[in-house]
N, C-alpha and C positions, 0 to 999 in steps of 0.2 A: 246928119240931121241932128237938129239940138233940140230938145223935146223944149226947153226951158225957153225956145224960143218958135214954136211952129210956125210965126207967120212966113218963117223964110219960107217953107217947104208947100203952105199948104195953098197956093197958088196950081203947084204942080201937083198935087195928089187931088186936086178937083177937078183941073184938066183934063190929067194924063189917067190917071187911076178913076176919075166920076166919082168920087168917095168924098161924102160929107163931111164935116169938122169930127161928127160922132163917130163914122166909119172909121177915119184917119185913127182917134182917139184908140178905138178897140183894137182896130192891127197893131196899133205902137202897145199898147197893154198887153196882147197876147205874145206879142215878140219878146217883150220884155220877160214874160212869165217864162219863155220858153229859154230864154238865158239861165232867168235864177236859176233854173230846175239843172241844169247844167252844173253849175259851179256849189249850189247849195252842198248838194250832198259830199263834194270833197273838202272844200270848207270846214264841216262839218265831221266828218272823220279827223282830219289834220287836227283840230282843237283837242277832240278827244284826246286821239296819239298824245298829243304836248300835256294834256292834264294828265296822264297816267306817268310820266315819265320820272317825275321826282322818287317817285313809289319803286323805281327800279335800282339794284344793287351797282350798280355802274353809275351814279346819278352824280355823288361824293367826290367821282376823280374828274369831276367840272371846275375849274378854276373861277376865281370871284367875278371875273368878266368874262368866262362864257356864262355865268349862270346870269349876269346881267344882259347878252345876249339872249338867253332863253327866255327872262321874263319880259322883255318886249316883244320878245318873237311871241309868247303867250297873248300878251297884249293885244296885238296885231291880229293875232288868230281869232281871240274873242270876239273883237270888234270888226272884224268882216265877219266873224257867224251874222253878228247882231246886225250889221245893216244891213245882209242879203237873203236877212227872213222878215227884215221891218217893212217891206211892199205888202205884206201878209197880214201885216196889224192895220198897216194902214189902209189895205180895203176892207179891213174890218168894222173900223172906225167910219169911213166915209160910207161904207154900203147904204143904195137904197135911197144918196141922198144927191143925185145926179153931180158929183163931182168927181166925174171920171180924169177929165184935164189936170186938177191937183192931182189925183192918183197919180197920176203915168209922168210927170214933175217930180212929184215928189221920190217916187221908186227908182227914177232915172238917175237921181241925184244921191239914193241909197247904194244904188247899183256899181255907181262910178266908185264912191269912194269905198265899199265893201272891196271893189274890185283892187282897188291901189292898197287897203290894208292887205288883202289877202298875198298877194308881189310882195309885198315888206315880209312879210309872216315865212313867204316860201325863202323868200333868203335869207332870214335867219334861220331858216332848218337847216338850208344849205350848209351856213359857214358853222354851224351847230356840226352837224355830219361830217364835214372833211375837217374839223380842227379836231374832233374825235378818232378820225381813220389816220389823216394822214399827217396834220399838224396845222400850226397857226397858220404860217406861208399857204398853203392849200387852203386853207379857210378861207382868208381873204381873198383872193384870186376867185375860189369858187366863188364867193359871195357877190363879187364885185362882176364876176361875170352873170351868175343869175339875175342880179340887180340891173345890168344893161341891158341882157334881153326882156326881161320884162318891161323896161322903159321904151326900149324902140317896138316891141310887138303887140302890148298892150295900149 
């Protein structure tokens, strides 16, 4: 279902489900809450993790392009915190002011792409972690395998 686009769906959740535009609206809002709540909180650590890291005595034996790997991977990490807690400002913003429909739009579309930075983020930890254990060859390989499964299961 594509929130960006309801009319496909909501034929059939009037039908099928008896649920109003406004019903529809609130399931897809609380489905949606009940994802963040999911993903928020590791999100959410993993940034920590990566901002503490420089501060570590092992930080130095990073090479100029892994540390270039790490500050995108940083990058990525910030920027899915930011857009899988912006549903939270934005019903802040809109509260009270009947536009639930931008809500659950809008967060939808926070959500997706929180979701694709946070997959970039984890495989750069990945290829961060095996070029540190095991070497570059294992970095990439890991990297390039986390990067597909996140493509095909996301």
């Amino acid at each position: 279902m594509d929130v960006d686009h309801p009319e496909d769906d909501q034929r059939w959740d009037r039908d099928t489900r008896g649920e109003s535009e406004t019903e529809r609206l609130d399931r897809n809002w609380n489905s949606l809450l009940q994802e963040l709540r999911v993903v928020q909180t590791g999100v959410q650590l993993l940034t920590g993790f990566l901002l503490t890291l420089p501060f570590q005595q092992r930080f130095d034996v990073l090479s100029s392009e892994m540390r270039a790997v790490f500050l995108a991977t940083v990058g990525c990490s910030v920027g899915a915190t930011v857009l899988l807690i912006t549903p939270v400002g934005i019903h802040r913003l809109l509260f009270r002011r009947h536009r639930l429909q931008v809500l659950v739009s809008a967060a939808h579309r926070c959500a997706y792409a929180g979701l694709a930075l946070l997959g970039l983020a984890l495989t750069g930890v990945t290829v961060i972690v095996f070029v540190a254990v095991a070497g570059t060859t294992a970095g990439l390989i890991a990297g390039a395998c986390a990067l597909a499964l996140f493509t095909c299961f996301w």
